[in-house]
N, C-alpha and C positions, 0 to 999 in steps of 0.2 A: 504494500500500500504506500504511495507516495503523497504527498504536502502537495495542497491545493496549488492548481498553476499558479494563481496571483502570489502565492507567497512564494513560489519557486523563480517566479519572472524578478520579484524582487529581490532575492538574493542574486540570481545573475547579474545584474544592474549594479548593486552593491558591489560583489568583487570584481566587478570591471572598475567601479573608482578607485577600490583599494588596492590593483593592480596598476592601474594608471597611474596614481601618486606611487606608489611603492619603487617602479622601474624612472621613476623621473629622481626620487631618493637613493637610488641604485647606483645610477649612469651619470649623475651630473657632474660627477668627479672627472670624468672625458671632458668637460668644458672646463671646471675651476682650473684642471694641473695644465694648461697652457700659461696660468700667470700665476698659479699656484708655484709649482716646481721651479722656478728660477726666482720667488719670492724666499722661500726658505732653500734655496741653494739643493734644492735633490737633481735629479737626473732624469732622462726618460725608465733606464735599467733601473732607476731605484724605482720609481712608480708605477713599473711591473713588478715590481715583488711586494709591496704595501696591497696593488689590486689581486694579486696573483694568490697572495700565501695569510695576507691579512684580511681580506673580504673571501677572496672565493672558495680558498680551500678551509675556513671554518662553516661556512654557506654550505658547503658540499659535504662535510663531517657533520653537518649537526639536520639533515635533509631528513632521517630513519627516526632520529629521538624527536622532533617535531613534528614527524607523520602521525608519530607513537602517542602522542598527546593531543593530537586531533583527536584520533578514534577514541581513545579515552575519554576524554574531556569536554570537548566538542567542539566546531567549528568558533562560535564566536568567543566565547572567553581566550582561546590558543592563541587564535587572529588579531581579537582585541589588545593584547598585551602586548604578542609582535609590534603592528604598528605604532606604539609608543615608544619600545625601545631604538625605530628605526629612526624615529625622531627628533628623540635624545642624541644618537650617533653623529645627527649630524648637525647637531647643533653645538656637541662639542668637537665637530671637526671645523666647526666655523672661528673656534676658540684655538687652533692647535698653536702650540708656542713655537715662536721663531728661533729659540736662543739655539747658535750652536752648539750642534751634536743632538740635541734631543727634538727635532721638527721630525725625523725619522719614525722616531719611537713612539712619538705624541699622535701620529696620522695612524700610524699601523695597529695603534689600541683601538681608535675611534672605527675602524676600519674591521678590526677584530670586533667590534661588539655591532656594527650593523650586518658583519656576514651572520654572527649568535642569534637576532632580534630577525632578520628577514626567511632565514631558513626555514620554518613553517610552512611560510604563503604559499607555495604553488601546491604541496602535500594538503594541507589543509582544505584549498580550495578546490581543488578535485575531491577531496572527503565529502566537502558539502554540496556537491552537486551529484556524486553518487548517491547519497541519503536522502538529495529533496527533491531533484529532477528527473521526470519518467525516461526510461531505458531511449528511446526514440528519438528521445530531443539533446543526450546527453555531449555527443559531439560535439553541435552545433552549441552548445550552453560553453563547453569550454571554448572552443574557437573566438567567443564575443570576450572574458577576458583577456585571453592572449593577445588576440587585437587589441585591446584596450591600453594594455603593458606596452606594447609596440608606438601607440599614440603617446604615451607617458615618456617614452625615449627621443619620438619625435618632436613632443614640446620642449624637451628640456635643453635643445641647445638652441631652439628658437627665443624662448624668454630666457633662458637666463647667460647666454653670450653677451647679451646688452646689456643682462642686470651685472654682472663681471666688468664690461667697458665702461659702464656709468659708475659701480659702487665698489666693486674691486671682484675677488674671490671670495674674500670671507662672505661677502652678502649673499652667494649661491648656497652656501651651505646654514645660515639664516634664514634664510627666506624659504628652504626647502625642508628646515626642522617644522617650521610654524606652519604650515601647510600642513605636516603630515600629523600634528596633534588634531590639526580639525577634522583631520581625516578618522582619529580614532573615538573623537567624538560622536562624530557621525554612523560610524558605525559599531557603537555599543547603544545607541539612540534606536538602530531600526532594523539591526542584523537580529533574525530570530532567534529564540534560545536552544540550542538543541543540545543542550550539557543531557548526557545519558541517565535515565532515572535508575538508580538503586533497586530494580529489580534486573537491569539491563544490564549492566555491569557490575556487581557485585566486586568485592573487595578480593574475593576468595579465587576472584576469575583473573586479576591481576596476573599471574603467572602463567596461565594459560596463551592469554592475548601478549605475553613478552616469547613465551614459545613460538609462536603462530607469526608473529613478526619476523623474530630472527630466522625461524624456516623460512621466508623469503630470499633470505639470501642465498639461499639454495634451489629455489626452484628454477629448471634450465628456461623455460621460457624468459622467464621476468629479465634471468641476465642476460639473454641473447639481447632482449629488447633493447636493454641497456647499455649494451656496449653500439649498438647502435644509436643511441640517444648520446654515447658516449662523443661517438665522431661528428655525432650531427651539431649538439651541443660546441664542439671544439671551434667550428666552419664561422658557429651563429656569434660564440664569442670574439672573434678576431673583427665583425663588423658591429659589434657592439661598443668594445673596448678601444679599437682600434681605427674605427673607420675616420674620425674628425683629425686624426693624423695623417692617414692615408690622403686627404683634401689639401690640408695644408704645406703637406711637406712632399708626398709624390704626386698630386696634381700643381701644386703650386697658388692654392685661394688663400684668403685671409681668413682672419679668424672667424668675422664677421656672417663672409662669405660662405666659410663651411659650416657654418653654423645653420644658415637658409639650406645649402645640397645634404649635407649630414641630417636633416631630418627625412630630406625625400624616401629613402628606401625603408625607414617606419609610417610614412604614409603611406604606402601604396601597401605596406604588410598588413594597416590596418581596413584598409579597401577589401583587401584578396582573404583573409583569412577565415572573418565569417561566413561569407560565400563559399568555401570551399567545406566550410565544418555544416551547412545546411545541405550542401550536398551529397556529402558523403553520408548524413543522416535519411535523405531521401533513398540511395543509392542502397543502404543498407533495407530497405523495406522490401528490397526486391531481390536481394540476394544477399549471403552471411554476412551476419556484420562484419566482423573478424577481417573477412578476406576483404571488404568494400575497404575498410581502413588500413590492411593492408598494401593494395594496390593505389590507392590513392598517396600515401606515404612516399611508395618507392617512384612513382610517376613525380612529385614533388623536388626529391630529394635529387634525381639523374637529370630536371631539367634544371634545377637550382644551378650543378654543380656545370652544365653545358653556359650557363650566362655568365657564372663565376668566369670558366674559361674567355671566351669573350670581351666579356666587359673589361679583364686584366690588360688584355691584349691592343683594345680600342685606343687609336690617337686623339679622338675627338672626348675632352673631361667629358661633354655632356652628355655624348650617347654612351662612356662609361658608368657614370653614376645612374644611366635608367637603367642599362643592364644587369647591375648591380645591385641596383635598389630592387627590381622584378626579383635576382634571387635571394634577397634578401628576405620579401613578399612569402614567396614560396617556403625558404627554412623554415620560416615562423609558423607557416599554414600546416607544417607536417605535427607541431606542438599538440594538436588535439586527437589524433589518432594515437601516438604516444600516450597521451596521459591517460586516456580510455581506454586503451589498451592493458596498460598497468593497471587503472582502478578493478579493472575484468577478473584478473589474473590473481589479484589480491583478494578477492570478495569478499569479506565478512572484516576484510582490514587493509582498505583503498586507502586511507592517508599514508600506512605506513611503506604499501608498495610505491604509492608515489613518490617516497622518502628516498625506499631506492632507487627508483627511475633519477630522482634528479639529485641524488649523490653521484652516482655515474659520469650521469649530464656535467654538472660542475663541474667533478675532478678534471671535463674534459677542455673546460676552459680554463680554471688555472694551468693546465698543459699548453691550451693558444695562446692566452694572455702571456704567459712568459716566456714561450718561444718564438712570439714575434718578431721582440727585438732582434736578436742576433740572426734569426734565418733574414731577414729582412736586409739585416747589414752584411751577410754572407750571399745573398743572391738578387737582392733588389726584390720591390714589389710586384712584379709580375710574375717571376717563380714562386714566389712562399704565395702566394695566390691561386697558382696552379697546382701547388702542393696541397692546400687545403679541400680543393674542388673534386680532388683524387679520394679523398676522406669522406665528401660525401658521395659519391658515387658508393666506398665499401658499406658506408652504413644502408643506403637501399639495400644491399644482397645481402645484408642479415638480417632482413624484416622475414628474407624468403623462409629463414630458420624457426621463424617464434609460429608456434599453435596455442592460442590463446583459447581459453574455453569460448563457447558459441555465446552463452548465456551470459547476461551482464552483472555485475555484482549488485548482490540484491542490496533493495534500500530500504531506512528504518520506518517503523511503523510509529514515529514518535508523533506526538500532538502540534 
């Protein structure tokens, strides 16, 4: 039995804002360290290992224990708390001390406690859409936050490149704390309660639901999944992390500049990706799910990685940055087959599979995030570009490995 549509349309709605502020809390650090990093004296190599080992590899270590805590606990209280700490992080990244030697150590705590404080969100929000959204609609329900996080990445070098030229760095990361407190305002104000009743989870079932968890790390499908979420995740980080660099310094725009093209390829992810997650829901009414998001996945992922090639190659910035920005469109649109796919797989404990799906995912960008630099400065930006393209090409041919059960994980019968 699932939660009336009204209440299910308004949680969708919900975690599309709290993904949209979240990924603009996430990514805005791409804009602040072009005046950040030569403000307190780091490096580009230092501010791959702060995003690399201080945000993503605690983000990707702590994906399982905040899955663990959704299904436990429930979606809004887990979510709720998250988005505060995310807050906090970055309001005391907006404070980090200049003194020398320690602007290092001061970014890479703040850094460390928003990868702690965000790792929940995407576990969580696949939790709560398996619990409140009918089996039919459930692609298309993730596909609108994903999209949403994609717009969250695409506003954040629109507004806050000029709030940086007009008020410095610090003011990105002020202005992106205070934002995200009204975010958790807002949603402890209208997110419904779905904390599990004491007959549902019992105290004594604690041990059980940590067995059932950590079997996941065993189950072959889940990790096949994953290791393909592993590469796809690696492709999506290098134009996450990376791309407002790639503009400035291998196209040659300003900062300004990239700040307008550096959004295009999240706008068009956020165009393309609900369309393809309502499709793939239609497409499944008529044939397995399973395989409808299968096939739609690896169709995504081989042409993603055909415009990657391309666009690397193209002499014209602008007909690069749209080919670019299309497979940009595209990696982002494979995100809700993936996550449905794990919630499937997990069923009776969809946060905590999500947990591993995007511990996986992560670890696969702090591997991009930090290898950029030097493959970049070892082969230029058109190789480590075709190198990445190669990556996702292997993650399609191990979608051909995962047999997800048919049947979706079932959802609660709460009030």
């Amino acid at each position: 039995m699932t939660r009336p549509v009204p209440s299910a349309n308004r949680l969708v709605w919900l975690l599309a804002a709290v993904t949209l502020v979240g990924y603009g809390l996430r990514t805005n650090i791409t804009i602040a360290q072009e005046h950040m990093a030569p403000d307190l004296g780091l490096t580009m190599a230092d501010m791959g290992i702060i995003s690399a080992w201080g945000f993503q590899f605690v983000y990707a270590v702590f994906q399982l224990p905040g899955g663990f805590l959704g299904d436990r606990f429930g979606a809004r209280l887990i979510l709720g708390l998250s988005i505060i700490g995310w807050s906090l992080a970055n309001l005391l990244s907006g404070l980090t001390v200049s003194t020398a030697g320690l602007a290092f150590a001061s970014l890479f705590a703040t850094r460390v406690l928003l990868g702690l404080t965000q790792a929940p969100t995407f576990p969580v929000a696949a939790l709560a859409v398996t619990r409140s959204v009918p089996a039919e609609r459930r692609v298309s329900a993730v596909s609108i936050y994903i999209a949403s996080s994609m717009l969250g990445s695409a506003l954040a070098p629109l507004t806050l490149a000029p709030l940086m030229v007009a008020l410095g760095w610090r003011a990105v990361f002020i202005a992106s704390g205070a934002v995200g407190l009204a975010m958790a305002v807002a949603w402890f104000a209208l997110a419904p309660n779905d904390a599990p009743a004491a007959t549902e989870r019992p105290a004594r079932l604690l041990g059980l639901q940590i067995r059932e968890s950590l079997a996941l790390l065993r189950d072959r499908n889940l990790l096949v999944l994953s290791a393909s979420y592993f590469l796809h995740s690696a492709v999506h980080f290098v134009f996450v992390f990376w791309f407002f660099r790639y503009l400035t310094e291998g196209r040659g725009f300003s900062v300004l500049a990239s700040g307008g093209w550096g959004s295009l390829p999240n706008l068009m992810a956020f165009a393309v990706a609900p369309m393809l997650g309502i499709a793939i829901d239609r497409w499944s009414r008529r044939i397995d799910a399973p395989v409808a998001r299968q096939r739609a996945a690896m169709a995504s992922l081989v042409t993603s990685a055909i415009l990657v090639t391309i666009g690397a190659n193209l002499p014209s910035a602008t007909l690069a940055i749209l080919a670019l920005g299309a497979s940009v469109a595209l990696i982002s649109s494979t995100e809700s087959p993936f996550w449905t796919t794990a919630a499937a797989i997990g069923r009776e404990n969809p946060g905590s599979a999500g947990g591993v799906l995007n511990l996986m995912g992560n670890l696969g960008g702090v591997v991009s995030i930090w290898l950029v630099p030097p493959m970049k400065d070892a082969w230029g930006w058109t190789a480590m570009l075709g190198f990445w393209a190669a990556m996702q090409v292997t993650a399609a041919l191990l979608w051909l490995l995962v047999r997800p059960p048919s049947v979706s994980a079932p959802t609660a019968s709460r009030p």
